[in-house]
BALO-620311 format. One record per residue (C-alpha): residue number from 1; residue in three letters; x, y, z. Coordinates in Angstrom, 3 decimals, decimal comma. Example, Ala and Ser with C-alpha at 12.3 -4.5 7.8 and 13.67 -1.06 7.14 Angstrom:
% BALO-620311
{n=1	res=ALA	c1=12,300	c2=-4,500	c3=7,800};
{n=2	res=SER	c1=13,670	c2=-1,060	c3=7,140};
END
This chain:
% BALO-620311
{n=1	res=UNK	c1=78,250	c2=114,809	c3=101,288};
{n=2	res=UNK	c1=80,460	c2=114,637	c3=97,916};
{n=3	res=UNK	c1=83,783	c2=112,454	c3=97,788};
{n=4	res=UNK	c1=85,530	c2=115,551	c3=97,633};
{n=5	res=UNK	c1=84,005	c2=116,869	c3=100,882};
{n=6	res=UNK	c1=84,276	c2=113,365	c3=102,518};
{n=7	res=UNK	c1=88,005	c2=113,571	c3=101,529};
{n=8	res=UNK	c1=88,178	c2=117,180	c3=102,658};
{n=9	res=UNK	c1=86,748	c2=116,322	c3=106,209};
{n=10	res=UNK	c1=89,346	c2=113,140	c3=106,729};
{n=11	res=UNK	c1=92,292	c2=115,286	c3=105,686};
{n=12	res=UNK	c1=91,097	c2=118,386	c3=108,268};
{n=13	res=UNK	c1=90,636	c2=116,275	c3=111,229};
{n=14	res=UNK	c1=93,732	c2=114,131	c3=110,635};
{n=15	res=UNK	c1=95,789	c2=117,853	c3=110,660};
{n=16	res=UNK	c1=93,055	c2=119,229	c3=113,493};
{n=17	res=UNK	c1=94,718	c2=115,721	c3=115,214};
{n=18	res=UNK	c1=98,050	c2=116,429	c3=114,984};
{n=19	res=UNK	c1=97,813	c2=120,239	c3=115,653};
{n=20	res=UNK	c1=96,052	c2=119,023	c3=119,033};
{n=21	res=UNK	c1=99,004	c2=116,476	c3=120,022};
{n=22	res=UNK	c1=101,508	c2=119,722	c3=118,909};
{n=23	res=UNK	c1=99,949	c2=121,857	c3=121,270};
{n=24	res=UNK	c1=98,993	c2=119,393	c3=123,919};
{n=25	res=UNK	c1=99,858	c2=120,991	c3=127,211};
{n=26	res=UNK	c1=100,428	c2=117,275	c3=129,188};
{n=27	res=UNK	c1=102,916	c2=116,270	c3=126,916};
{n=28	res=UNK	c1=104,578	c2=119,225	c3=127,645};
{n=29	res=UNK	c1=104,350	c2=118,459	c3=131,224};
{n=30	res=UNK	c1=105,705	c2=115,093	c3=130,771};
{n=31	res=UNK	c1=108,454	c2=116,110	c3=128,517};
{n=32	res=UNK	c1=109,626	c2=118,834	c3=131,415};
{n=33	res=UNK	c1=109,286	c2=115,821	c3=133,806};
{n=34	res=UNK	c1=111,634	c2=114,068	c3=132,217};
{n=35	res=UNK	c1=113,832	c2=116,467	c3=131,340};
{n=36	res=UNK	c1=114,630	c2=117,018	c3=135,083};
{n=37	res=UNK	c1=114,194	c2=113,193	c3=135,829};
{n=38	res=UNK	c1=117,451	c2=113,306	c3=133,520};
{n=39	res=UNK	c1=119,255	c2=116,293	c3=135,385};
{n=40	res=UNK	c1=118,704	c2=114,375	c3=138,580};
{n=41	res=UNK	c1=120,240	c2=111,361	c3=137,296};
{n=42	res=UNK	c1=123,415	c2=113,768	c3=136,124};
{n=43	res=UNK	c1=123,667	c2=114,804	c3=139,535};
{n=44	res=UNK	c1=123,623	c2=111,136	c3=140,792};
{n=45	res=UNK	c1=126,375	c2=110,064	c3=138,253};
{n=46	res=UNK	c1=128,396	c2=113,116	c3=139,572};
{n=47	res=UNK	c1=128,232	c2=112,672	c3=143,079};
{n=48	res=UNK	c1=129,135	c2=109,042	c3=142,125};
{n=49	res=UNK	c1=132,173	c2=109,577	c3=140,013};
{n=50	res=UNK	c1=133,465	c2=112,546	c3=142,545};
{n=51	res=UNK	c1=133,043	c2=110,281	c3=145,219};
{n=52	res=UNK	c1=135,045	c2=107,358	c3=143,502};
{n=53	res=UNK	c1=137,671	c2=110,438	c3=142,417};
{n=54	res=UNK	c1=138,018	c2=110,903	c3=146,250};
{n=55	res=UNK	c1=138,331	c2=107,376	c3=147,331};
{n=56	res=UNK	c1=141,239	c2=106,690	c3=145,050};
{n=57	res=UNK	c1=142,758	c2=110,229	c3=146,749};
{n=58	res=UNK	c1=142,320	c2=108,262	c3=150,149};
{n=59	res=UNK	c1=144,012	c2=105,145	c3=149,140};
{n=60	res=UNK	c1=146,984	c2=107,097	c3=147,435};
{n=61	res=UNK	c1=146,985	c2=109,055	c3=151,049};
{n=62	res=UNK	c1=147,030	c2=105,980	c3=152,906};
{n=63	res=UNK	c1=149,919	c2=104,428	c3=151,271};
{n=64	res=UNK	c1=152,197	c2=107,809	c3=152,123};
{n=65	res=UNK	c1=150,952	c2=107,125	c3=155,215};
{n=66	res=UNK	c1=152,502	c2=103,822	c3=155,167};
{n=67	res=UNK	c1=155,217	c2=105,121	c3=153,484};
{n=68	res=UNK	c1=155,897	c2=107,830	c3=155,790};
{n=69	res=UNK	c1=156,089	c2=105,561	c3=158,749};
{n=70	res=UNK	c1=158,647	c2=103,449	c3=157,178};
{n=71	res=UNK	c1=160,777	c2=106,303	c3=156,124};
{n=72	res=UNK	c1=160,796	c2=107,144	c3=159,233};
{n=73	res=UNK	c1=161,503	c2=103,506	c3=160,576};
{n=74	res=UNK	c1=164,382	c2=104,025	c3=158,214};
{n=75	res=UNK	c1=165,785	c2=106,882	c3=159,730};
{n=76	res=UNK	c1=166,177	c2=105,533	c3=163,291};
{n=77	res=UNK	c1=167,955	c2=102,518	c3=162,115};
{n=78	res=UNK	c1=170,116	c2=104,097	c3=160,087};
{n=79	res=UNK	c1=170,831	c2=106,377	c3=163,019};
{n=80	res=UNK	c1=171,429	c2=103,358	c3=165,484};
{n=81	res=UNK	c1=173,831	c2=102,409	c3=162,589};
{n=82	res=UNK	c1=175,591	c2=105,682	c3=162,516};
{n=83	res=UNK	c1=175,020	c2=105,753	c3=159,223};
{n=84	res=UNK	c1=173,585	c2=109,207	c3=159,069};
{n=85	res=UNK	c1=173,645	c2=109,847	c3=155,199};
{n=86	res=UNK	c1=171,250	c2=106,768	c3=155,378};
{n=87	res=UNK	c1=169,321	c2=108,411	c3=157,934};
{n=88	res=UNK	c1=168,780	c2=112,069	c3=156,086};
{n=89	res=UNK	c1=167,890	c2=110,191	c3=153,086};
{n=90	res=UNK	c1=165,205	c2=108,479	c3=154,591};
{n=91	res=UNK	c1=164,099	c2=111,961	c3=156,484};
{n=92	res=UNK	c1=164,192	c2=113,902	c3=152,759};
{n=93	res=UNK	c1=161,650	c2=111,401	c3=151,525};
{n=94	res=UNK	c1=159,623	c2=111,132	c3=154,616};
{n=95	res=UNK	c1=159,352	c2=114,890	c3=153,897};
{n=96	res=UNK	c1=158,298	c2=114,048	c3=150,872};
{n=97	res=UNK	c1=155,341	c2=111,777	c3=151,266};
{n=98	res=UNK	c1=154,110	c2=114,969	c3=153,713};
{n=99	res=UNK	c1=154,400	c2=117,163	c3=151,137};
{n=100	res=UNK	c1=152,081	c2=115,088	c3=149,458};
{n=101	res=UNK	c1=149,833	c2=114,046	c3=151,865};
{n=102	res=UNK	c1=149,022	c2=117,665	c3=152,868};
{n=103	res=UNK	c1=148,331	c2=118,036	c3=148,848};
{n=104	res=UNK	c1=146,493	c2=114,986	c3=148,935};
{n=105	res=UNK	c1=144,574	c2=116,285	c3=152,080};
{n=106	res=UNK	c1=143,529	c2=119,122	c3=150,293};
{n=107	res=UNK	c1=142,091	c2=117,838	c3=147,386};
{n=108	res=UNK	c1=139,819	c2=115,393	c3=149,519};
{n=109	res=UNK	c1=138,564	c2=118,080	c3=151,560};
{n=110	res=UNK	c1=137,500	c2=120,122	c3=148,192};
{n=111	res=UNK	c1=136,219	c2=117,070	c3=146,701};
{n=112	res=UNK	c1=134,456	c2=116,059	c3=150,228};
{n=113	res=UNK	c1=133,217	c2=120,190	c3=149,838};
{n=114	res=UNK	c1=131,799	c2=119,707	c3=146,521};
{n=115	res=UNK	c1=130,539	c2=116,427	c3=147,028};
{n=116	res=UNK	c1=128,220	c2=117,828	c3=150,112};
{n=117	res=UNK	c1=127,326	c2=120,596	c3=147,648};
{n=118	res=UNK	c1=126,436	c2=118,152	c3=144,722};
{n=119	res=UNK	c1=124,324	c2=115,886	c3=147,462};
{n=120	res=UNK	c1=122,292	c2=119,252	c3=148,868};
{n=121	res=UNK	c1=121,600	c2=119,755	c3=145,414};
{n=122	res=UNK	c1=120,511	c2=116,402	c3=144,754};
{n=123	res=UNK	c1=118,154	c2=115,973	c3=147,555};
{n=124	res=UNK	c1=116,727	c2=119,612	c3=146,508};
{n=125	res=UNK	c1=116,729	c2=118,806	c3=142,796};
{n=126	res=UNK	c1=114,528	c2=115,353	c3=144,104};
{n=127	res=UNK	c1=111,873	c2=117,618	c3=145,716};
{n=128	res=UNK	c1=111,605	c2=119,841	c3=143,346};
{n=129	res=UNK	c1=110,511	c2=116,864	c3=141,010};
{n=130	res=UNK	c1=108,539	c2=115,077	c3=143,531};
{n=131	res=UNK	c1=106,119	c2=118,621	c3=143,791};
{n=132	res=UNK	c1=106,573	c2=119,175	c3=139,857};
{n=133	res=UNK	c1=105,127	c2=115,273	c3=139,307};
{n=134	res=UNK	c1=102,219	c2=115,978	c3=141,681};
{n=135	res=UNK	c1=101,854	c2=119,098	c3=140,269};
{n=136	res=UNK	c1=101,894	c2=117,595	c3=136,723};
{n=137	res=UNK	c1=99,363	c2=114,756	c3=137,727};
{n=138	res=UNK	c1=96,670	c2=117,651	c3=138,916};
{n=139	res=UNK	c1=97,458	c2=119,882	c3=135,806};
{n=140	res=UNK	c1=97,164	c2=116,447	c3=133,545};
{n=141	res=UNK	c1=93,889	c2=115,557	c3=135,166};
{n=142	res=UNK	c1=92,336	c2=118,990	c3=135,120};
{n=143	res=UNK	c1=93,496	c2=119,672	c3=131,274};
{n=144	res=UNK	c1=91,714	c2=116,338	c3=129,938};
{n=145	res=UNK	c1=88,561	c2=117,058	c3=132,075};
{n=146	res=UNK	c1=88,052	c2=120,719	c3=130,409};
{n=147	res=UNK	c1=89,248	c2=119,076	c3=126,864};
{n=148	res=UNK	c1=86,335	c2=116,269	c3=127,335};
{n=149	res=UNK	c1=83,805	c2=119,199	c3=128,695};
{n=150	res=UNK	c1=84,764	c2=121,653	c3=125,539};
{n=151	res=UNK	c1=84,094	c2=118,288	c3=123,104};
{n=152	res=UNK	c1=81,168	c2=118,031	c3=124,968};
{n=153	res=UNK	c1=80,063	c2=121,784	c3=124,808};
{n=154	res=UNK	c1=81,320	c2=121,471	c3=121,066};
{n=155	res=UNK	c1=79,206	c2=118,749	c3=120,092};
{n=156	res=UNK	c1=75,913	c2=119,964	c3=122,185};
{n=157	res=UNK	c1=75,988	c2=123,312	c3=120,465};
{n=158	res=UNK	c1=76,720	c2=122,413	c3=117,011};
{n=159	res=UNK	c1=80,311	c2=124,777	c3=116,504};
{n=160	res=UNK	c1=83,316	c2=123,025	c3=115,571};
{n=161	res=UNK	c1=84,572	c2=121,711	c3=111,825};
{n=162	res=UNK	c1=83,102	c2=118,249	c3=112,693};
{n=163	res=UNK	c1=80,240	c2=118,929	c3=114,093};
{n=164	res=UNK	c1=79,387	c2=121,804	c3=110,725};
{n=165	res=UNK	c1=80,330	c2=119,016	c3=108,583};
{n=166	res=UNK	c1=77,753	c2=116,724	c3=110,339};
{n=167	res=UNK	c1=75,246	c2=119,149	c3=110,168};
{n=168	res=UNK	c1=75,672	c2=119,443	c3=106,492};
{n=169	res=UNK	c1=75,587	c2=116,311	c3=105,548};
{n=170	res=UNK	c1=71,786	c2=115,991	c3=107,687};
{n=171	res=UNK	c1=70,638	c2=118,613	c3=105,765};
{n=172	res=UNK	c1=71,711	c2=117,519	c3=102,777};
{n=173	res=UNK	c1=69,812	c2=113,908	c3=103,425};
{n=174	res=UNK	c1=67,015	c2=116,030	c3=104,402};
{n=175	res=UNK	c1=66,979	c2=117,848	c3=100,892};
{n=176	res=UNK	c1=67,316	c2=114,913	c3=99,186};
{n=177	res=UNK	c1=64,644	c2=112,787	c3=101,357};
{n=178	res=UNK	c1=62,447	c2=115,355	c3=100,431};
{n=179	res=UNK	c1=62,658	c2=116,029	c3=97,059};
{n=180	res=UNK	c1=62,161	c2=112,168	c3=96,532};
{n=181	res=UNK	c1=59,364	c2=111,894	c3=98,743};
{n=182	res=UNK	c1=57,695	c2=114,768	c3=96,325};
{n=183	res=UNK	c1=58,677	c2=113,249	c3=92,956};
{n=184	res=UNK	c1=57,000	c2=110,079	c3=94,547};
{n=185	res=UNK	c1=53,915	c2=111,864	c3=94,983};
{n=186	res=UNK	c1=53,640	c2=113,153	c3=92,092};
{n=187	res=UNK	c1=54,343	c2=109,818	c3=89,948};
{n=188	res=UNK	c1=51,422	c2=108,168	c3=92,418};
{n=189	res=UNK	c1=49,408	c2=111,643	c3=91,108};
{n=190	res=UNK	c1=50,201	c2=111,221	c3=87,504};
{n=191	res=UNK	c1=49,405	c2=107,411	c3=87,619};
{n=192	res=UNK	c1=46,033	c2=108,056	c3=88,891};
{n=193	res=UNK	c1=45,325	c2=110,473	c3=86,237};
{n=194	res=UNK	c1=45,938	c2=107,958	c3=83,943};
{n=195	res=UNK	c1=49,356	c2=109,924	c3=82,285};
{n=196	res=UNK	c1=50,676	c2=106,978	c3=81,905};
{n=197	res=UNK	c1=48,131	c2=104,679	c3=80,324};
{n=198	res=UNK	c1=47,579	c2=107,664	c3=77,763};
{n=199	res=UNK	c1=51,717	c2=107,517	c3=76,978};
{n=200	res=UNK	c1=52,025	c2=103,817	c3=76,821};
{n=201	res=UNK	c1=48,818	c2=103,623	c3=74,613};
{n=202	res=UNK	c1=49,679	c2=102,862	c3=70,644};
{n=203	res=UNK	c1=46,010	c2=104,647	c3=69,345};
{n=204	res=UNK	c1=45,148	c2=108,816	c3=69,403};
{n=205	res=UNK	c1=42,690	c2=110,518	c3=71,173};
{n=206	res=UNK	c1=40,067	c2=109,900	c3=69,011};
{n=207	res=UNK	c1=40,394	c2=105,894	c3=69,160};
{n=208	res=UNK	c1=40,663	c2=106,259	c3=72,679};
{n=209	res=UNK	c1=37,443	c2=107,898	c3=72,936};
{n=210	res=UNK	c1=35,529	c2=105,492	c3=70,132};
{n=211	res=UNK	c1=36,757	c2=102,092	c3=72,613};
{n=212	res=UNK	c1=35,419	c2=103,889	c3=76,060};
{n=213	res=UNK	c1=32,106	c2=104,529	c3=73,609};
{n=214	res=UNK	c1=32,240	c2=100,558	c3=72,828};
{n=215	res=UNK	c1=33,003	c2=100,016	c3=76,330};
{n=216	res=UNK	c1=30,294	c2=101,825	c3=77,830};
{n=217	res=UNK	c1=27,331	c2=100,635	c3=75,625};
{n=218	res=UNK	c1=28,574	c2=96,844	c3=76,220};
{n=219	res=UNK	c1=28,404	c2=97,492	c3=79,986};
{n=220	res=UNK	c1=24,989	c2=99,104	c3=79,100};
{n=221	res=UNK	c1=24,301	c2=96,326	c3=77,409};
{n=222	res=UNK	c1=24,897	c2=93,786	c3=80,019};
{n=223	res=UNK	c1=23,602	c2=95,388	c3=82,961};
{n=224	res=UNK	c1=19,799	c2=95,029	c3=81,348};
{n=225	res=UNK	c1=20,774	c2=91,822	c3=80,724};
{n=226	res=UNK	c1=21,110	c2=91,037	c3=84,267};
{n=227	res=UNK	c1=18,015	c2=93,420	c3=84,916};
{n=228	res=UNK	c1=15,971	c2=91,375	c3=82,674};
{n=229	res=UNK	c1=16,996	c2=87,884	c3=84,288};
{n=230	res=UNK	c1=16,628	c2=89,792	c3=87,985};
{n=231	res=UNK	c1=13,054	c2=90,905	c3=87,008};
{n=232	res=UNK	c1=13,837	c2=94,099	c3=87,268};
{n=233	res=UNK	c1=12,489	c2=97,626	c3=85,688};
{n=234	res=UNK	c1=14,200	c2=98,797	c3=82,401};
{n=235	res=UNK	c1=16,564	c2=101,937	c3=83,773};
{n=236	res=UNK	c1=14,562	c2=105,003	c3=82,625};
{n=237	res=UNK	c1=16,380	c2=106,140	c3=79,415};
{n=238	res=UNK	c1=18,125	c2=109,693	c3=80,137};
{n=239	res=UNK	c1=19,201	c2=112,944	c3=77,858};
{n=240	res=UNK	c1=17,370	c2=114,236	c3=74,605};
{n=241	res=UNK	c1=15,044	c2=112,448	c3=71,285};
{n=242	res=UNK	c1=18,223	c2=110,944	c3=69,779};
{n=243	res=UNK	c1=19,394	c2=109,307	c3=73,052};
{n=244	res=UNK	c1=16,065	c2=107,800	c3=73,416};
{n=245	res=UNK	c1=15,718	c2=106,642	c3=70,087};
{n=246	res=UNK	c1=18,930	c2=104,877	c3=70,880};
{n=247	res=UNK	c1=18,082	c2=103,313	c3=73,880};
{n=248	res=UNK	c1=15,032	c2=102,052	c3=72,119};
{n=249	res=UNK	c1=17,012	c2=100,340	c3=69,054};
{n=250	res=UNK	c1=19,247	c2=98,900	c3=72,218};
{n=251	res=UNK	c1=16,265	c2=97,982	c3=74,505};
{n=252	res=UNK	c1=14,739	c2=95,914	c3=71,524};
{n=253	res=UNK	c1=18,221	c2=94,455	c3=70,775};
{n=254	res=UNK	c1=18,182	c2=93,183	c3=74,544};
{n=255	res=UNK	c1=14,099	c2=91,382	c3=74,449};
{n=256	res=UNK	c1=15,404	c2=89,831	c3=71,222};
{n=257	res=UNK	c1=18,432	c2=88,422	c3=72,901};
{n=258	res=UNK	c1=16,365	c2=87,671	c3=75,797};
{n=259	res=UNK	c1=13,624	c2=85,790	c3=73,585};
{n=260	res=UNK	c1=16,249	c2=83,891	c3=71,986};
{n=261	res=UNK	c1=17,870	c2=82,792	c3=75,555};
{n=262	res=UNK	c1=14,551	c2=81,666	c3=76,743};
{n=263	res=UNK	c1=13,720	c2=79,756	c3=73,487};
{n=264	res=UNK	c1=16,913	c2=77,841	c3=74,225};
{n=265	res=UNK	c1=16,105	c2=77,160	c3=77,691};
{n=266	res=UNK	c1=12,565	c2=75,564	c3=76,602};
{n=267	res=UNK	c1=14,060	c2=73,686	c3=73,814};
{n=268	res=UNK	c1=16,512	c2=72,280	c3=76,220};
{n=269	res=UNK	c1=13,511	c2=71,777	c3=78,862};
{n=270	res=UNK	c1=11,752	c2=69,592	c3=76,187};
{n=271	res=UNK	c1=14,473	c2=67,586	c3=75,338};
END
């Protein structure tokens, strides 16, 4: 595989990567899980700041309470006092503070109305998320057991980018293992043959063929030689007149060598 493909193959499955987070059902899941964790905890602060809106109500209430009870402590003892200007006075702002708490009534029970509402809502709101988690868990679980199957499916069939890319990369190992096993071969064939003595060599053909000549007749040469000093037979001489002719002028070469060897020897013996 080229640098080009190598680079080509990173790139793919870094996008392939990010395509698959993108697209990734669970984080979905979790995202809509939190999403209503969130509303739930808007509910919460609702219920919480409508239910601090009413207690402040009930305090206010509570102190026209008082209030009306000494307006109306007012009133008698102004009465007693026959001060009756005194007296409506007091009754005109007892009246009041009814007024007010009957306002003030109101507006609890609404608040007390929509604070039941908010809390039903809540406590439906919390189901509904404690079913969506389990149902998220199961979905989760399921999703990342068919995306390890499909990997392994993938990856046992040979389809997918990654898996193409390995596969192409064997092959091409296996094209280039072979083709240097076979130029192997055939420098082991060519150095049998001798191709490369014949290259390296400095002479021509016809040099080459005068020194195996030389070569021959001195191993020729040497091998009666030993045949003499074995006692053994003179090889019969082979091939037409002029080869034998040859073979004499050599085989008379050889008894003259050997005479001269053994003259040696008995000089030597005498000595």
């Amino acid at each position: 595989m080229g640098i080009l493909s190598r680079t080509s193959y990173v790139i793919r499955s870094k996008i392939n990567a990010i395509l698959n987070r993108a697209e990734d059902p669970t984080e979905t899941l979790d995202y809509s899980y939190e999403q209503m964790r969130d509303e739930l905890q808007q509910v919460k602060q609702g219920i919480a700041d409508l239910t601090t809106q009413k207690k402040r109500l009930e305090i206010q209430k509570r102190r026209l309470e008082e209030n009306v009870e000494k307006h109306n402590e007012q009133a008698r003892e102004a009465v007693q006092q026959d001060r009756d200007d005194l007296a409506r006075r007091a009754l005109e702002k007892k009246k009041s503070k009814m007024n007010q708490i009957e306002d003030l009534e109101t507006q609890i029970a609404q608040l007390q109305n929509t604070q039941d509402d908010l809390v039903d809502k809540k406590d439906r709101l919390q189901s509904r998320i404690e079913e969506f988690k389990t149902k998220k868990e199961t979905m989760k679980a399921r999703y990342e057991a068919a995306e390890a199957s499909t990997r392994v499916s993938e990856a046992m069939s040979g389809v997918g980018d990654e898996m193409e890319d390995v596969s192409r990369a064997i092959e091409n190992a296996e094209s280039r293992t072979e083709e240097m096993e076979a130029r192997s071969m055939a420098m082991d064939e060519l150095q049998d043959t001798g191709a490369f003595d014949d290259a390296l060599s400095s002479g021509d053909e016809i040099d080459r063929e005068l020194e195996s000549g030389r070569t021959d007749r001195e191993v020729d040469a040497e091998l009666e030689t030993l045949r003499a000093e074995l006692g053994k037979a003179p090889a019969e001489p082979e091939g037409d007149g002029e080869a034998d002719v040859d073979t004499e002028v050599e085989d008379e070469e050889v008894e003259a060598e050997l005479e001269e060897l053994q003259q040696e020897e008995d000089a030597d013996a005498s000595k």
